[in-house]
Biopython code that builds the backbone (N, CA, C, O; Angstrom):
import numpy as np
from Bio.PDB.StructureBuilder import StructureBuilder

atoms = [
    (1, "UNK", "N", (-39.746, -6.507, 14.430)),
    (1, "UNK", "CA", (-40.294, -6.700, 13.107)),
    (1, "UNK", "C", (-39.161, -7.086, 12.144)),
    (1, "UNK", "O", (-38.344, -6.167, 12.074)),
    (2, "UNK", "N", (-38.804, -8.273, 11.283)),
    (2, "UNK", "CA", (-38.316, -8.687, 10.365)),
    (2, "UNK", "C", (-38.325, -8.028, 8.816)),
    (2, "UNK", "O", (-39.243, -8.245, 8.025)),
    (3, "UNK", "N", (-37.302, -7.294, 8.549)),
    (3, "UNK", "CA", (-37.455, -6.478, 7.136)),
    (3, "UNK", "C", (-37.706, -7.582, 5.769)),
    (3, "UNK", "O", (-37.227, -8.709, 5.900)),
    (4, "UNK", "N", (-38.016, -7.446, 5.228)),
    (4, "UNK", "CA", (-38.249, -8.348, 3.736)),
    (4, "UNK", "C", (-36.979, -8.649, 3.084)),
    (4, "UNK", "O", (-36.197, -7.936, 2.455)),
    (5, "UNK", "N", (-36.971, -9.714, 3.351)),
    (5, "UNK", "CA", (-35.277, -9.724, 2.338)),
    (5, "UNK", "C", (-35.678, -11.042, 1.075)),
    (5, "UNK", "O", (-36.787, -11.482, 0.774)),
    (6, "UNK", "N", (-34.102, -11.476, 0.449)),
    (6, "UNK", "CA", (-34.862, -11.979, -0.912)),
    (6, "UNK", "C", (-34.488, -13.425, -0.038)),
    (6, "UNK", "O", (-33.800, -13.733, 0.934)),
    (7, "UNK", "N", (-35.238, -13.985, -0.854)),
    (7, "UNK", "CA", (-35.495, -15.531, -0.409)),
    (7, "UNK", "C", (-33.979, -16.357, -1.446)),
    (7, "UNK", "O", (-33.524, -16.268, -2.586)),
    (8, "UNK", "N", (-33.649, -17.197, -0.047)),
    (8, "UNK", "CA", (-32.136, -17.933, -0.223)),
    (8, "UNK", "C", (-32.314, -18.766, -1.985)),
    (8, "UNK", "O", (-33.076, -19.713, -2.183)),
    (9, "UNK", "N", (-31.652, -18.292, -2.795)),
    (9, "UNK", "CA", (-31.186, -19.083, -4.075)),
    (9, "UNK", "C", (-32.488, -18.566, -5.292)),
    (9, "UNK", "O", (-33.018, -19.175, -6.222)),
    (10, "UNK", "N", (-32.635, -17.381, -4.833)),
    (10, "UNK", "CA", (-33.613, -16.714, -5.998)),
    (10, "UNK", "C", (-32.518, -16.106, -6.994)),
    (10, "UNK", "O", (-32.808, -15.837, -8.160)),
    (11, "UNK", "N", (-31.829, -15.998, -6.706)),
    (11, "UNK", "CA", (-31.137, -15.146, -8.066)),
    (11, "UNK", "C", (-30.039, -16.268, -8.377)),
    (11, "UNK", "O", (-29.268, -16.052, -9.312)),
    (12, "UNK", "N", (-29.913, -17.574, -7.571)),
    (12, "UNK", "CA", (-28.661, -18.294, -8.167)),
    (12, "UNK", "C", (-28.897, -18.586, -9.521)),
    (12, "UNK", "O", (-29.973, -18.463, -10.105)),
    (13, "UNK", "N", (-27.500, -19.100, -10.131)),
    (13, "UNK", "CA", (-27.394, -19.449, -11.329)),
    (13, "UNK", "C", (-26.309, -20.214, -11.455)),
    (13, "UNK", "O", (-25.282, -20.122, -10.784)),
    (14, "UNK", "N", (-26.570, -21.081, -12.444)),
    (14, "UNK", "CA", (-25.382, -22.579, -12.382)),
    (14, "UNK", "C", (-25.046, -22.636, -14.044)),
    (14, "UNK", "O", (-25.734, -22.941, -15.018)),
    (15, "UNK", "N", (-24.025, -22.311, -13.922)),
    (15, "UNK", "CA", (-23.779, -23.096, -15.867)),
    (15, "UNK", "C", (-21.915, -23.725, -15.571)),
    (15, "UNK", "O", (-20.841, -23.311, -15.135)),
    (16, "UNK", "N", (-22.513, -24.908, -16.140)),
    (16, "UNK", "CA", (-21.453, -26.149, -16.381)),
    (16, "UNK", "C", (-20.672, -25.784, -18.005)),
    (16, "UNK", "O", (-21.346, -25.268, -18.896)),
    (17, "UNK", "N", (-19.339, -26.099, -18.191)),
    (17, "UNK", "CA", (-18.873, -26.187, -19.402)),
    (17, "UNK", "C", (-17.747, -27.430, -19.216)),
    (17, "UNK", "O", (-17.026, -27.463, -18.219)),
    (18, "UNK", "N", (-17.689, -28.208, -20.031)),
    (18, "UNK", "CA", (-16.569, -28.982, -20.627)),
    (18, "UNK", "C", (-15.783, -28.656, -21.706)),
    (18, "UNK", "O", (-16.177, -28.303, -22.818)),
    (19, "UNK", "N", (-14.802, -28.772, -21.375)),
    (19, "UNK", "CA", (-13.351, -28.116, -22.677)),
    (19, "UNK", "C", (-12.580, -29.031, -22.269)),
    (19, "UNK", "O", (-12.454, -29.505, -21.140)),
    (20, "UNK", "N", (-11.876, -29.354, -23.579)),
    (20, "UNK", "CA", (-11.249, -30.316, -23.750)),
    (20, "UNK", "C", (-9.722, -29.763, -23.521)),
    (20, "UNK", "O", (-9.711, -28.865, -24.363)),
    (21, "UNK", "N", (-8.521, -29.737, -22.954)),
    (21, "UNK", "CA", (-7.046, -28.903, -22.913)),
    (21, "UNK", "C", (-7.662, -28.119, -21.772)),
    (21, "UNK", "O", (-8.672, -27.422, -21.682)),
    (22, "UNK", "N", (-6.447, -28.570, -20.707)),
    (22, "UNK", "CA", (-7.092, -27.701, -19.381)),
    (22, "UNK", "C", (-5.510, -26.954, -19.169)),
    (22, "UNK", "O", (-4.508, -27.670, -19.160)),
    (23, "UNK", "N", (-5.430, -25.718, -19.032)),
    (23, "UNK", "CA", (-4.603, -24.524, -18.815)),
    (23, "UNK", "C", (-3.740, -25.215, -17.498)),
    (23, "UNK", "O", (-4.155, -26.110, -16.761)),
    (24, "UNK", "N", (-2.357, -24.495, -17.430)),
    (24, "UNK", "CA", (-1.914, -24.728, -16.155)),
    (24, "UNK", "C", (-2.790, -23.940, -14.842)),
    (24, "UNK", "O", (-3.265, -22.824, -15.056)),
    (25, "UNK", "N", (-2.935, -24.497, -13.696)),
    (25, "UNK", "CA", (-3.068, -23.767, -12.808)),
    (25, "UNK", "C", (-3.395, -22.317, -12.566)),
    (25, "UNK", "O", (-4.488, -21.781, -12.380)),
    (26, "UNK", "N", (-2.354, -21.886, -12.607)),
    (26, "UNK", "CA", (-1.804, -20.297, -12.308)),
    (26, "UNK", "C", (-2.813, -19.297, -13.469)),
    (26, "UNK", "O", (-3.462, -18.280, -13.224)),
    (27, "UNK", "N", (-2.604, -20.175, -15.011)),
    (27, "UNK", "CA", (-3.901, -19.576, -16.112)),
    (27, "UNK", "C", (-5.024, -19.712, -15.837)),
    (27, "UNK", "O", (-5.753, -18.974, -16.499)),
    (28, "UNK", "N", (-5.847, -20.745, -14.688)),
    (28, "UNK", "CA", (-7.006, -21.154, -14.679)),
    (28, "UNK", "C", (-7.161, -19.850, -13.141)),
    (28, "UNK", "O", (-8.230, -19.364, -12.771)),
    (29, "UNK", "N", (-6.339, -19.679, -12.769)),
    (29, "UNK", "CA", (-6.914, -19.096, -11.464)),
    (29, "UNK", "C", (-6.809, -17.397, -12.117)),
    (29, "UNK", "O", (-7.267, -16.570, -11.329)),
    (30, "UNK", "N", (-6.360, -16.917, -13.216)),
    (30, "UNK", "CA", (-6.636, -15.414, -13.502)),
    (30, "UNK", "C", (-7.874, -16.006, -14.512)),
    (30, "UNK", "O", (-8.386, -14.964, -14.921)),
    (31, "UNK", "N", (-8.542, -17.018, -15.061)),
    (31, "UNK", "CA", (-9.272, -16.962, -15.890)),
    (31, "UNK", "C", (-10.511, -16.767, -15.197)),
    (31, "UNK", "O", (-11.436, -16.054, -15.586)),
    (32, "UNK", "N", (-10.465, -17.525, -14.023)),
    (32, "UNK", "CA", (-11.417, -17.377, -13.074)),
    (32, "UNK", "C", (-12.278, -15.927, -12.541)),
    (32, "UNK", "O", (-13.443, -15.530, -12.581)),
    (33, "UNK", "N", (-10.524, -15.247, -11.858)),
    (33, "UNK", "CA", (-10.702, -13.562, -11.567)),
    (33, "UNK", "C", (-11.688, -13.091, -12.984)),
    (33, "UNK", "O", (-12.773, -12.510, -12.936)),
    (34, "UNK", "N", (-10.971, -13.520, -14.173)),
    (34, "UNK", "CA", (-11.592, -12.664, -15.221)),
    (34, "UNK", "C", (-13.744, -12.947, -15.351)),
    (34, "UNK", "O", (-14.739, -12.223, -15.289)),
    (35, "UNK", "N", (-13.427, -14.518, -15.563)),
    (35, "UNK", "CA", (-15.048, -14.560, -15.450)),
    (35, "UNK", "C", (-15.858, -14.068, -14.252)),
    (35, "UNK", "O", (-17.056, -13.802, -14.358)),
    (36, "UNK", "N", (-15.085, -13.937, -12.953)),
    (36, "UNK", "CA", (-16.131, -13.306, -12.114)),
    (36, "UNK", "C", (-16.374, -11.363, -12.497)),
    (36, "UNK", "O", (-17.408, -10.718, -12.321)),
    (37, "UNK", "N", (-15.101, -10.884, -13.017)),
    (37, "UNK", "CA", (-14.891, -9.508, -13.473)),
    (37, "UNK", "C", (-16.846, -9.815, -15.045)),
    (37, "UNK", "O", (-17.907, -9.230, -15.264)),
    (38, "UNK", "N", (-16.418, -10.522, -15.355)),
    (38, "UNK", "CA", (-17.223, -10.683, -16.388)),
    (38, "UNK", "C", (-18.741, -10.757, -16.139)),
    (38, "UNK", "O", (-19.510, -10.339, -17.005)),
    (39, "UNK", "N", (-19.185, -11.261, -15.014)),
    (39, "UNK", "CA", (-20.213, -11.316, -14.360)),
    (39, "UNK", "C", (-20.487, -10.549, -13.445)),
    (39, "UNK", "O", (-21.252, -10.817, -12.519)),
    (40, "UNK", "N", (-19.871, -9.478, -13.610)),
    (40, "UNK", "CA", (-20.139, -8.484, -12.722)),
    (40, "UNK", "C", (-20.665, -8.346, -11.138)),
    (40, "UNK", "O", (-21.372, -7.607, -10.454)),
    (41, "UNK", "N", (-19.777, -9.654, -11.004)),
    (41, "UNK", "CA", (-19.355, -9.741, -9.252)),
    (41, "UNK", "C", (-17.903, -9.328, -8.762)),
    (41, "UNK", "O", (-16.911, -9.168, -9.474)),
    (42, "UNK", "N", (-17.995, -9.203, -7.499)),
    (42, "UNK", "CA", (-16.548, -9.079, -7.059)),
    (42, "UNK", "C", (-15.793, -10.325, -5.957)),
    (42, "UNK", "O", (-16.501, -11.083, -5.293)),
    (43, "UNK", "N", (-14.421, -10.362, -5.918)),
    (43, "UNK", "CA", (-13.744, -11.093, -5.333)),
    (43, "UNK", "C", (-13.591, -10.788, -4.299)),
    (43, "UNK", "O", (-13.220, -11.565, -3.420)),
    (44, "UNK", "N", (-13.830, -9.606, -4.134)),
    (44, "UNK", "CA", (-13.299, -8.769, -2.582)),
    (44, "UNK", "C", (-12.078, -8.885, -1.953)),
    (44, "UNK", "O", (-11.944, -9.062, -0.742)),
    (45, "UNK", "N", (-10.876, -8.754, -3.039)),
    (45, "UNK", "CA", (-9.573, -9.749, -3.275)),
    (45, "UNK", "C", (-9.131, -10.480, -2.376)),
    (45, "UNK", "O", (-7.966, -10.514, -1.980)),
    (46, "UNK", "N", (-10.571, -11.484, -1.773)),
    (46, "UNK", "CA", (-10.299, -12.685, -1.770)),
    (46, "UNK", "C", (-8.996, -13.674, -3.114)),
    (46, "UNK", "O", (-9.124, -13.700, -4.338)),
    (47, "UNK", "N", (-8.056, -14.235, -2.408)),
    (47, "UNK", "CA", (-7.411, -14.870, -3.348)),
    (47, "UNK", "C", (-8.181, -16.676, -3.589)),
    (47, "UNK", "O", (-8.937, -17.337, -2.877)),
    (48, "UNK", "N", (-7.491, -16.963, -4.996)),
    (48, "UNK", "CA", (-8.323, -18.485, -5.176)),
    (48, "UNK", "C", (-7.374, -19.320, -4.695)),
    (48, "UNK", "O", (-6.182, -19.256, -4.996)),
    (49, "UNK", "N", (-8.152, -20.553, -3.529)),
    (49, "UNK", "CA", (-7.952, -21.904, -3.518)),
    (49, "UNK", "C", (-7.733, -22.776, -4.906)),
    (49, "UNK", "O", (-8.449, -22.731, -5.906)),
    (50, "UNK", "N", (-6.351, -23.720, -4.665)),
    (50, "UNK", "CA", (-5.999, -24.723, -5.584)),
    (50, "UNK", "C", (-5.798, -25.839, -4.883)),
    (50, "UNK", "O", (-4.865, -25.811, -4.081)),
    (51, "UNK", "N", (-6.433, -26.821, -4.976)),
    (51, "UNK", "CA", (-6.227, -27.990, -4.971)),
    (51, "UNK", "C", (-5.879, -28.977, -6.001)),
    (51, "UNK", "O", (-6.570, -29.347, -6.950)),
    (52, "UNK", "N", (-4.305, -29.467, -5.553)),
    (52, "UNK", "CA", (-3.909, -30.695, -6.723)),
    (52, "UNK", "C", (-3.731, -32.075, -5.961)),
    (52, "UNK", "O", (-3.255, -32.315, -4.852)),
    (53, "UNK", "N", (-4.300, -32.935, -6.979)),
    (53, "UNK", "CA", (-4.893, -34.451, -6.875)),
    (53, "UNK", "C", (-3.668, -35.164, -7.949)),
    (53, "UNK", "O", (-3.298, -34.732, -9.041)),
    (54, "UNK", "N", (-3.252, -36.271, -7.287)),
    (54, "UNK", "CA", (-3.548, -37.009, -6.096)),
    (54, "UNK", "C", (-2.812, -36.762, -5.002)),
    (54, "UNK", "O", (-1.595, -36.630, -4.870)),
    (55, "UNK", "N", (-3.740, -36.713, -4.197)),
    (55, "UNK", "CA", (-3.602, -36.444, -2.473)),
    (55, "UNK", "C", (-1.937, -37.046, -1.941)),
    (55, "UNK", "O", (-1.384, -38.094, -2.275)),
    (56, "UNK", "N", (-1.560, -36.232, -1.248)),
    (56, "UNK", "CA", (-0.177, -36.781, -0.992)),
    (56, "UNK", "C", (-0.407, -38.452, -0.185)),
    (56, "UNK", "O", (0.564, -39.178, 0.025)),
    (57, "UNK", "N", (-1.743, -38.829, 0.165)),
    (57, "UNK", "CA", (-1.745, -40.576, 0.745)),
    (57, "UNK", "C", (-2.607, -40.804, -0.682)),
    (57, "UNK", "O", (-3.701, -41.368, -0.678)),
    (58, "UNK", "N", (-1.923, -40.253, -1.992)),
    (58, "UNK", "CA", (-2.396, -41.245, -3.439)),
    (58, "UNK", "C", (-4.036, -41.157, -3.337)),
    (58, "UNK", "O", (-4.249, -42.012, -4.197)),
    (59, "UNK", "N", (-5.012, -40.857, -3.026)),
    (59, "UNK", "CA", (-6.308, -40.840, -2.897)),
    (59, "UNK", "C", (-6.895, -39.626, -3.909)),
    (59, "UNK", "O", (-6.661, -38.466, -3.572)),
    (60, "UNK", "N", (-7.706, -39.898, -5.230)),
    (60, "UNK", "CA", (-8.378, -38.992, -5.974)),
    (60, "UNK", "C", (-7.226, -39.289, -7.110)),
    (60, "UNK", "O", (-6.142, -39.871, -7.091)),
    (61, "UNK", "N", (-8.170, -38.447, -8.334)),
    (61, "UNK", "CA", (-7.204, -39.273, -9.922)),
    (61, "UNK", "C", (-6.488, -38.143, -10.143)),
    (61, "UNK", "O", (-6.288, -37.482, -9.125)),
    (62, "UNK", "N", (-5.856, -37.537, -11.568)),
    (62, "UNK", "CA", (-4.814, -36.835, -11.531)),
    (62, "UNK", "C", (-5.863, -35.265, -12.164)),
    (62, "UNK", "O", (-6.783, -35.219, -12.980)),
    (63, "UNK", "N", (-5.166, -34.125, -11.318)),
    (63, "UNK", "CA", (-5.804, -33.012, -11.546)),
    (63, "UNK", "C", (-5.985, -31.877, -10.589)),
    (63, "UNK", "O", (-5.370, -31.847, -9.523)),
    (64, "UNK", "N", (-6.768, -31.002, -10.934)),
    (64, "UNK", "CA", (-6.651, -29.683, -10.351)),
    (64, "UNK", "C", (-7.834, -29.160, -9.724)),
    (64, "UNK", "O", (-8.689, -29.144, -10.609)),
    (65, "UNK", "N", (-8.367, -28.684, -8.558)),
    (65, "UNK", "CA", (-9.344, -27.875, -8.503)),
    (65, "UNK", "C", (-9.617, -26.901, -7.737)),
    (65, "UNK", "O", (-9.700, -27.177, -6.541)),
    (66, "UNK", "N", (-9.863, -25.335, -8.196)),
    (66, "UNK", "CA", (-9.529, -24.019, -7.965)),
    (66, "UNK", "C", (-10.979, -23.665, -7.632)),
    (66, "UNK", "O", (-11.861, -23.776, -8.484)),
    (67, "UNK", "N", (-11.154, -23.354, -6.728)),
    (67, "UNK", "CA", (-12.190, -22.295, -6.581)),
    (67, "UNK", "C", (-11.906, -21.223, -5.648)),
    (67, "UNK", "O", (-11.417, -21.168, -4.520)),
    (68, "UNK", "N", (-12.563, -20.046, -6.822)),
    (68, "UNK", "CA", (-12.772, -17.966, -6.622)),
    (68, "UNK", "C", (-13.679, -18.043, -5.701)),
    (68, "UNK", "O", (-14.708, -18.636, -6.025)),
    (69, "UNK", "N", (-13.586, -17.457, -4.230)),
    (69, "UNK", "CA", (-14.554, -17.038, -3.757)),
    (69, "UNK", "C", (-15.160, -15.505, -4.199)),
    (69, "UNK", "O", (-14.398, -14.556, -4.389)),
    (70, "UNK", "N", (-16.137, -15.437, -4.288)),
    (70, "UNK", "CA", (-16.965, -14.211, -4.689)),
    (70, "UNK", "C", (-17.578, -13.421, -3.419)),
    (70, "UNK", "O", (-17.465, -13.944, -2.310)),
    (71, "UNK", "N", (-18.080, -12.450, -3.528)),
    (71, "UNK", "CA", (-18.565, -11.655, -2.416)),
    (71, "UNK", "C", (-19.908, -12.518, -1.912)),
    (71, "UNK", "O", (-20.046, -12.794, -0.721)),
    (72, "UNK", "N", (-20.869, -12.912, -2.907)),
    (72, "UNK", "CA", (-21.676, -13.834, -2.657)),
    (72, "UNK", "C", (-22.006, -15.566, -3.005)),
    (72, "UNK", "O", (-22.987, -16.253, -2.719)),
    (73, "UNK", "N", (-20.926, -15.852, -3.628)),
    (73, "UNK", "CA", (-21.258, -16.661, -4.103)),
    (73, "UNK", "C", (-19.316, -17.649, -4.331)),
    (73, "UNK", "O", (-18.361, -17.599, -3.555)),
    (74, "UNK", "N", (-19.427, -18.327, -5.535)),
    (74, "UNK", "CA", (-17.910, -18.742, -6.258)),
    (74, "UNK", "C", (-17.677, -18.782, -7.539)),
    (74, "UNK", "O", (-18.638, -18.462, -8.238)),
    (75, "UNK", "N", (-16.734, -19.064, -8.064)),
    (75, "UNK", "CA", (-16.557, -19.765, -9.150)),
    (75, "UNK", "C", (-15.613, -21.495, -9.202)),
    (75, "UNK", "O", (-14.516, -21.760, -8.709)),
    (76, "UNK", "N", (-16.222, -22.079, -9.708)),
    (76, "UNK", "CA", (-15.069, -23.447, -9.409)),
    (76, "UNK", "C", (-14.758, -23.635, -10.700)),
    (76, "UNK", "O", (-15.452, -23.295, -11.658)),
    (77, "UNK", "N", (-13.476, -24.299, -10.737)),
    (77, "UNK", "CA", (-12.799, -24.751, -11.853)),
    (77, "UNK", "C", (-12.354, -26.430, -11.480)),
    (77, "UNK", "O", (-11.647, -26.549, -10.479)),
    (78, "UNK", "N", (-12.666, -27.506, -12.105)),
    (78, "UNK", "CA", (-12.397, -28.935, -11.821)),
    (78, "UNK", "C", (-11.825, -29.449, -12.951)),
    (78, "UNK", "O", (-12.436, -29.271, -14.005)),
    (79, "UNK", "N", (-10.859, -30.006, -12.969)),
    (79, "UNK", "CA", (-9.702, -30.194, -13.904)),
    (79, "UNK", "C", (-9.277, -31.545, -14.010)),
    (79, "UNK", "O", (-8.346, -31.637, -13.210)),
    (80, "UNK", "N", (-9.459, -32.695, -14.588)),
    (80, "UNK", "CA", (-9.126, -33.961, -14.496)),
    (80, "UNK", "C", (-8.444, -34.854, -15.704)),
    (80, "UNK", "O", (-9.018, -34.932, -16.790)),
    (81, "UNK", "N", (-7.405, -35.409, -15.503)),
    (81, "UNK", "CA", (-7.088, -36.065, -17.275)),
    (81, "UNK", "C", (-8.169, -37.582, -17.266)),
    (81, "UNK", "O", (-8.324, -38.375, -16.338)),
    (82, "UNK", "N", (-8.582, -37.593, -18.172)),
    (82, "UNK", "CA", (-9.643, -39.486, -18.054)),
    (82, "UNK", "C", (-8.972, -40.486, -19.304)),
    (82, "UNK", "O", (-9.156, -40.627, -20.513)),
    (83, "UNK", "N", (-7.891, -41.216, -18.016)),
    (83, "UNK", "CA", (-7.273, -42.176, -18.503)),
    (83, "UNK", "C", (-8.364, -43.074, -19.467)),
    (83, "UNK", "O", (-8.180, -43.427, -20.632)),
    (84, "UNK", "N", (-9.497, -43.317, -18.652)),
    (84, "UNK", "CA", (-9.911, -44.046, -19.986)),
    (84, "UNK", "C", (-10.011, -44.107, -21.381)),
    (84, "UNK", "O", (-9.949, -44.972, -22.255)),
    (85, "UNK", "N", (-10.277, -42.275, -21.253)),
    (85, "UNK", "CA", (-10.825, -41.717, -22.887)),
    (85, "UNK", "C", (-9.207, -41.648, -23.736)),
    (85, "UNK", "O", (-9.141, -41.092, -24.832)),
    (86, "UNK", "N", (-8.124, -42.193, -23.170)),
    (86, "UNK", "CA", (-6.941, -42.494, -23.953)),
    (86, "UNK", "C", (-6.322, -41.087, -23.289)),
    (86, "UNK", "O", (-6.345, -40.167, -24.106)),
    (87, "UNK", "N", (-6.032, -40.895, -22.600)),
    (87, "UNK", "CA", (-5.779, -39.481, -21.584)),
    (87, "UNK", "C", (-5.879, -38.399, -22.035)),
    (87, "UNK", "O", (-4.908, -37.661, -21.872)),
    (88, "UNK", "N", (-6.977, -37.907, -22.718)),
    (88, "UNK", "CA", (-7.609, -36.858, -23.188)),
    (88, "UNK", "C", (-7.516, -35.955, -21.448)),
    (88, "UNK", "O", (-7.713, -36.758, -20.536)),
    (89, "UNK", "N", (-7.329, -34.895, -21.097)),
    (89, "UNK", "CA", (-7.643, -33.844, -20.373)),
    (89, "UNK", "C", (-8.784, -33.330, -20.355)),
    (89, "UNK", "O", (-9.130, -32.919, -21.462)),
    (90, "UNK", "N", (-10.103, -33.068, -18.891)),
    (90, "UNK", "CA", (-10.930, -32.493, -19.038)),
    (90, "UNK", "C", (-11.241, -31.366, -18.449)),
    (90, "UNK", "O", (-10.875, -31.442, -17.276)),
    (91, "UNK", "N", (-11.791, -30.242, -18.701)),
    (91, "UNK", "CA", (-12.205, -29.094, -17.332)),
    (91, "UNK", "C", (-13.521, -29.262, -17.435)),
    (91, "UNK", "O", (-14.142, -29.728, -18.391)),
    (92, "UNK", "N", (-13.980, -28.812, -16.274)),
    (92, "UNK", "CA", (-15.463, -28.507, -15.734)),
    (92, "UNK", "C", (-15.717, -27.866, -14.739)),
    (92, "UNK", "O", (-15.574, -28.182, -13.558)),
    (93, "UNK", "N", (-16.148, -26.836, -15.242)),
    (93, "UNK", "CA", (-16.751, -25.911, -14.559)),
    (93, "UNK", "C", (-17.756, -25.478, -14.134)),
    (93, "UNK", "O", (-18.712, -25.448, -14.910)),
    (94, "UNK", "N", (-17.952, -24.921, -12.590)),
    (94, "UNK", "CA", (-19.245, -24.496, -12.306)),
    (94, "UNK", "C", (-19.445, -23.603, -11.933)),
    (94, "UNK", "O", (-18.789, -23.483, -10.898)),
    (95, "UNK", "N", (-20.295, -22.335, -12.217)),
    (95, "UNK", "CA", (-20.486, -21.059, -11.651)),
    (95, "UNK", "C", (-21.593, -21.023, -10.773)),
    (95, "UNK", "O", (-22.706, -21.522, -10.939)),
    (96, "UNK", "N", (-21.153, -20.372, -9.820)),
    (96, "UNK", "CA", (-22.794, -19.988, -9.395)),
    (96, "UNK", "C", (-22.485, -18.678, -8.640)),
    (96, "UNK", "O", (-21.539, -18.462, -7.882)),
    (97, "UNK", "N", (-23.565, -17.785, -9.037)),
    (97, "UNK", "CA", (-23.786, -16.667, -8.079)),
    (97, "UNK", "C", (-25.218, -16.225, -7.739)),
    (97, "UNK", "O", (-25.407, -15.301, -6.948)),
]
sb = StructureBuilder()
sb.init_structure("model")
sb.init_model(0)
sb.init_chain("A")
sb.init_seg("    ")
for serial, (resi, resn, name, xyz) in enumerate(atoms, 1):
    if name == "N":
        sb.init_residue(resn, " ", resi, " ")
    sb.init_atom(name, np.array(xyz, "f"), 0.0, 1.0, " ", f" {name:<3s}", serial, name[0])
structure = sb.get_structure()
């Protein structure tokens, strides 16, 4: 007999932000710890993945991207400067748990 459990992506939740001035690294990966502390999940001190762009074979534009693993879920942090917009710096972020 199969116990009742909750059905996959009933409690997820997604919120995006753009900010303009993106932190070094090392600030974005305790800001991270802090918003998952804030959402009252845990890290399970899991430590965060950083990835910096461009790829050592030059592939992807210039920037950062960190993601917190969570006990169930992550947090990502995506970090990019957009030469077009006159090299304004962007972050974007996505939560989900």
């Amino acid at each position: 007999m199969l116990e009742k459990r909750e059905v996959l992506g009933e409690r997820l939740y997604v919120s995006v932000y753009v900010v303009r001035s993106v932190p070094p690294p090392e600030e974005m990966e305790i800001l991270l710890k802090k918003a998952v502390a804030f959402i009252g999940m845990d890290t399970a001190s899991l430590p965060p993945k950083t990835w910096v762009y461009p790829l050592s074979d030059g592939r992807g534009g210039v920037g950062e991207t960190i993601c917190q693993p969570l006990v169930e879920s992550f947090v990502l942090s995506d970090s990019w400067r957009d030469e077009v917009a006159g090299g304004c710096e962007f972050q974007g972020w996505l939560a989900a748990g």
